[in-house]
C-alpha positions in Angstrom: -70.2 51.2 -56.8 -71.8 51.6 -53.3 -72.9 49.3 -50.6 -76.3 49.4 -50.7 -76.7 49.1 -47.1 -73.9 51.6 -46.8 -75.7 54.7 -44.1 -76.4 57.6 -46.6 -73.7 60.1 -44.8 -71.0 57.7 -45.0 -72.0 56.9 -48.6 -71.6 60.3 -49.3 -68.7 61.3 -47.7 -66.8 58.5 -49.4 -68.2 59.5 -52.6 -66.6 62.9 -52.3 -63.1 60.9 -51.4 -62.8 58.3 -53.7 -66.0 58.7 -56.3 -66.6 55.2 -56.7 -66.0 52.7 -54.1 -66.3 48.9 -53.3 -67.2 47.8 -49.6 -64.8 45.6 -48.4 -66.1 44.8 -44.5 -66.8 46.7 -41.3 -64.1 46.6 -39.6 -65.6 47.6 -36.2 -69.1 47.3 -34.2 -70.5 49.2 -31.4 -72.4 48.0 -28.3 -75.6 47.8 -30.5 -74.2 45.7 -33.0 -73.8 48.6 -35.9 -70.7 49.3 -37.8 -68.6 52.0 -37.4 -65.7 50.6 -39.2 -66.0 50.8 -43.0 -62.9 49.2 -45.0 -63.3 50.0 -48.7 -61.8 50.0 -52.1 -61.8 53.4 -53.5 -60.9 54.4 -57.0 -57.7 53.0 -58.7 -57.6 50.4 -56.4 -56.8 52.7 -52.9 -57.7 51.0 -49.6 -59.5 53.5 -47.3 -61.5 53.6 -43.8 -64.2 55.2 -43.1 -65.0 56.1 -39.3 -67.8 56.9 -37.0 -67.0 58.4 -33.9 -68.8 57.6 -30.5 -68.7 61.6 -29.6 -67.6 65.1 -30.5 -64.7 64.8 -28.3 -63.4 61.7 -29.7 -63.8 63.4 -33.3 -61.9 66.1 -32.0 -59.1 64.0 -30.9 -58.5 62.1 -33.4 -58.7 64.8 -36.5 -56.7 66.9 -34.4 -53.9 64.1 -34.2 -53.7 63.4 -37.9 -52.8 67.2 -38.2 -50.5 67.6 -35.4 -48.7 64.4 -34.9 -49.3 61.6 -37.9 -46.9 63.6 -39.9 -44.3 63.9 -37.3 -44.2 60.3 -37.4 -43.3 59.8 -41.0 -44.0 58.0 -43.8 -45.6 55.1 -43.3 -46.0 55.5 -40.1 -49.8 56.3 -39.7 -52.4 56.9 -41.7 -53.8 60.3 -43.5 -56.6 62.2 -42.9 -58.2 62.5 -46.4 -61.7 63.9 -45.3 -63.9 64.8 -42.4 -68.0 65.8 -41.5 -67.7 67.0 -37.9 -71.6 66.8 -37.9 -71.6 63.0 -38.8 -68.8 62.9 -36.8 -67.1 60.9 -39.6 -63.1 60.4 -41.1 -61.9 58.9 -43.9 -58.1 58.1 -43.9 -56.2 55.8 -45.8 -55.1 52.1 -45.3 -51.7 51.2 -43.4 -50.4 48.3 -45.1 -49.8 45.3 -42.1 -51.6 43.5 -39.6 -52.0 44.1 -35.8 -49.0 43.3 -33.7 -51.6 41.8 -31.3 -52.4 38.9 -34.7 -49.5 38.7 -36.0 -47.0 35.7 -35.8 -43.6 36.9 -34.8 -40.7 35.5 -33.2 -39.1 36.4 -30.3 -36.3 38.9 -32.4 -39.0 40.3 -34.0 -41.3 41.0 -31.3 -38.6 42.8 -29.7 -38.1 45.0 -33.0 -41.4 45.9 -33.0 -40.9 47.1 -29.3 -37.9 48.9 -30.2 -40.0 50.7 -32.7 -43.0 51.5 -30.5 -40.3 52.6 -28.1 -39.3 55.2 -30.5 -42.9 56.2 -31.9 -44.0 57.0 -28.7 -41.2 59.1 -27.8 -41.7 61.1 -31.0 -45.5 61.9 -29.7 -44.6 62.4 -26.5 -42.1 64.6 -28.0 -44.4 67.0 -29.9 -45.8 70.7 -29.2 -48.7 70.7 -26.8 -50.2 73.8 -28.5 -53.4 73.4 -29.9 -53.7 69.9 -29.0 -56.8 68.4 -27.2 -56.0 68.5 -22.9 -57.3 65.4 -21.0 -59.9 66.8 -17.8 -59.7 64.6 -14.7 -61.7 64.3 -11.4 -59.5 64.9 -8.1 -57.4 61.8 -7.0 -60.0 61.2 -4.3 -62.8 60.9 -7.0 -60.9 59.2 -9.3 -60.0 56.7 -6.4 -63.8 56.6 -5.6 -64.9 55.8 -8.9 -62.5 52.8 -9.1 -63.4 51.2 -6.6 -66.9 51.5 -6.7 -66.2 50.2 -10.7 -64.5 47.1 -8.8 -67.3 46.5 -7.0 -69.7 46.9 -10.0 -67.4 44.5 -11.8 -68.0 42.0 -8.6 -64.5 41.8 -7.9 -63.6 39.5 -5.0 -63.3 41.7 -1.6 -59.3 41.0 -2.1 -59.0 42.0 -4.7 -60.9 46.0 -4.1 -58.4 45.6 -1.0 -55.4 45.5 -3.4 -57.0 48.1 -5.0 -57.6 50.4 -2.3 -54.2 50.2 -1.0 -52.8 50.6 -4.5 -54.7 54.0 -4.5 -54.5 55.5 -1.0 -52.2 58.0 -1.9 -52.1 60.5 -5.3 -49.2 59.5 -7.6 -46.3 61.9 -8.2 -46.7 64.7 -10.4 -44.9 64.3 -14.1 -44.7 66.4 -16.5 -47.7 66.7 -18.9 -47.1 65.5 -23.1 -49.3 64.6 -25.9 -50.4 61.0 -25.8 -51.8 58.5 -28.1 -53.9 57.4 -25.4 -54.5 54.0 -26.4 -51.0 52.6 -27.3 -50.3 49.2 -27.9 -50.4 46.3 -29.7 -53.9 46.5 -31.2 -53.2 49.9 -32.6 -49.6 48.7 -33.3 -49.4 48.1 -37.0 -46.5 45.8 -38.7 -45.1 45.1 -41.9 -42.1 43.6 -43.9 -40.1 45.4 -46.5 -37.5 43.1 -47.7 -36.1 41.7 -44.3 -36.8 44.3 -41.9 -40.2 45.4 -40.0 -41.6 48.6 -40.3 -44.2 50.0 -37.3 -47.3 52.0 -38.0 -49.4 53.5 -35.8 -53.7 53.7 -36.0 -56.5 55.1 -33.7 -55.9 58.7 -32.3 -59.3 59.0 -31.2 -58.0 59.2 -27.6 -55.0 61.1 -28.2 -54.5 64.0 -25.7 -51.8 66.1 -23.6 -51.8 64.2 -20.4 -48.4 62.8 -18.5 -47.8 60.0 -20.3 -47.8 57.7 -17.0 -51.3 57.8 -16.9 -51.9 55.5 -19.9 -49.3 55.3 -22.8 -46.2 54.5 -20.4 -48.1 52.7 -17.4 -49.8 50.3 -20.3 -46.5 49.2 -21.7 -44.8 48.7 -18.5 -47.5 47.1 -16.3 -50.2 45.4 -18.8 -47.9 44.5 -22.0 -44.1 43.7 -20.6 -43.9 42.8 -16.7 -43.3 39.0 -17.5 -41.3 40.0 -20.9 -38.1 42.0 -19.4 -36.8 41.8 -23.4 -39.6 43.4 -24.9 -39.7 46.3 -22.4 -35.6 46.5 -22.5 -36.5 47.3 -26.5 -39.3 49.4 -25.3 -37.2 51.8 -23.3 -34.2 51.7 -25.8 -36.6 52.9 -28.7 -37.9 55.5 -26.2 -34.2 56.6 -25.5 -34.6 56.3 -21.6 -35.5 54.2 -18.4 -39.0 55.6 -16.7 -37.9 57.9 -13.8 -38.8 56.3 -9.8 -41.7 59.0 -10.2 -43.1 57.4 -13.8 -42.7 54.2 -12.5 -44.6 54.9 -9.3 -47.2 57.2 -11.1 -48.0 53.8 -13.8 -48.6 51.9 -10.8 -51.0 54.0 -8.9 -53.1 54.5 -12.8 -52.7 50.9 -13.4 -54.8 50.3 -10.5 -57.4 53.0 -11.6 -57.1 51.9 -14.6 -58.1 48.6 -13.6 -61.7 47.9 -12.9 -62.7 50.1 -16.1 -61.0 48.0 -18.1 -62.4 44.6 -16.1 -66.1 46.5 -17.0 -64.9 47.2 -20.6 -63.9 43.8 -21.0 -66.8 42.5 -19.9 -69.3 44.5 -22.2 -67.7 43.3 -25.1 -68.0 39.5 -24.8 -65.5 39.0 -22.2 -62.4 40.3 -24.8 -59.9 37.9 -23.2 -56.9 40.6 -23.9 -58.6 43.1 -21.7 -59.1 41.3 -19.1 -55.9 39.4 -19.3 -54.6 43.2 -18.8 -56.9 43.8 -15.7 -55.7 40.1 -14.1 -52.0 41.0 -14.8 -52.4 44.4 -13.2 -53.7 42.4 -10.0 -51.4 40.4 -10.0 -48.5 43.1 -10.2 -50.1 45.0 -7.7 -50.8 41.9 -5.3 -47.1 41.2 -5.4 -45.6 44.3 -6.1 -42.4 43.8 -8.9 -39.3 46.2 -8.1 -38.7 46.8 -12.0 -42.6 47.9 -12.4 
């Protein structure tokens, strides 16, 4: 049976997927407070999500990943695409069995498995055909500098700190080569789960999946928000990937990380103050305040 406060198109579209269903929670709320996360029980006892998307693009993005790299990823590994209404802009996919690696309790070993994995996940995307895939449209460096700072400055930043950040930008990053991206990888989107005694790694949330170099968010995330005080975790990070980051990578994740920066400072802040985001933003500073050869 239904919600009964379930939105009509969402209602329908699960309908079509699983017939009867049982709401489970809302998984996910945007800035006006209404969900756009639907976890249900669909028919024989299958766990699905239903999604809203923000925009067409993000629909785009994400339906076009489930095609074109969930099942290069294998079983397990992410979750299906089991119906779409590009007009409602609305998925339904199935459940990944786990938790977030961001709540769950692991120990050091196992945090570095779970790296090791990722490591290897992403260079599977990375590694897939471009064709077809959604392509990522960016200002000039000079805009994109312009915009950053003037987002520090929105985000009241101390005069320092848009200093740091200024500097960190004055000059356009190497050029690397261009991949498809999952845009928004790490921990929250990491999903975990035991079989017997070993982990297995999923992956969720393609909506910002997109060819792009993968320095501009996948690699510069791991390397300068997730790992720069953990030199295990991004040892098992680059052994699952199957290489070190070139001086160019390295140099390009440095000059997005500052970018990068003050929108996720203003994201942070319009979503309660999320302490992980803006623990991401103050490490970034502080890497780029006292620059880290290994970064």
């Amino acid at each position: 049976m239904s919600a009964p406060d379930m939105p009509a198109d969402v209602d329908r579209l699960l309908r079509a997927t699983a017939k009867d269903y049982k709401l489970l929670g809302m998984r996910s709320l945007d800035r006006a407070g209404h969900p756009v996360v639907w976890d249900v029980l669909g028919a024989a006892g299958r766990r699905l999500f239903a999604k809203r998307h923000k925009n067409a693009l993000m629909h785009q993005r994400e339906t076009a990943a489930y095609r074109l790299l969930a099942p290069a990823l294998g079983n397990g590994r992410a979750p299906a695409l089991l119906a779409e209404d590009t007009r409602s802009l609305l998925v339904v996919t199935s459940a990944l069995p786990g938790t977030p690696v961001i709540s769950t309790d692991l120990t050091a070993a196992e945090e570095q498995e779970v790296y090791r994995q990722a490591g290897h996940l992403a260079a599977v995307i990375h590694a897939q055909p471009t064709a077809g895939a959604p392509v990522g449209e960016y200002l000039p460096w000079a805009q994109e500098r312009e915009r950053a700072l003037a987002r520090a400055r929105e985000a009241r930043l101390p005069e320092e700190d848009i200093t740091v950040l200024a500097e960190a930008t004055g000059h356009e990053p190497p050029r690397t080569a261009l991949a498809y991206c999952h845009g928004d990888f790490g921990p929250r989107n990491w999903i975990v789960r035991r079989e017997g005694d070993r982990l297995l790694l999923g992956v969720i949330d393609f909506e910002r999946s997109h060819v792009e170099a993968p320095a501009r968010r996948d690699l510069m995330r791991l390397t300068l928000q997730l790992t720069p005080r953990r030199p295990d975790l991004r040892a098992a990070f680059t052994t699952g990937y199957g290489r070190e980051l070139t001086p160019q990578e390295r140099a390009a994740c440095r000059a997005w990380a500052a970018i990068d920066c003050p929108a996720a400072l203003r994201w942070a802040m319009g979503h309660r103050r999320d302490e992980d985001v803006l623990g991401y933003a103050r490490t970034v500073l502080d890497l780029l305040r006292h620059p880290n050869p290994v970064a």
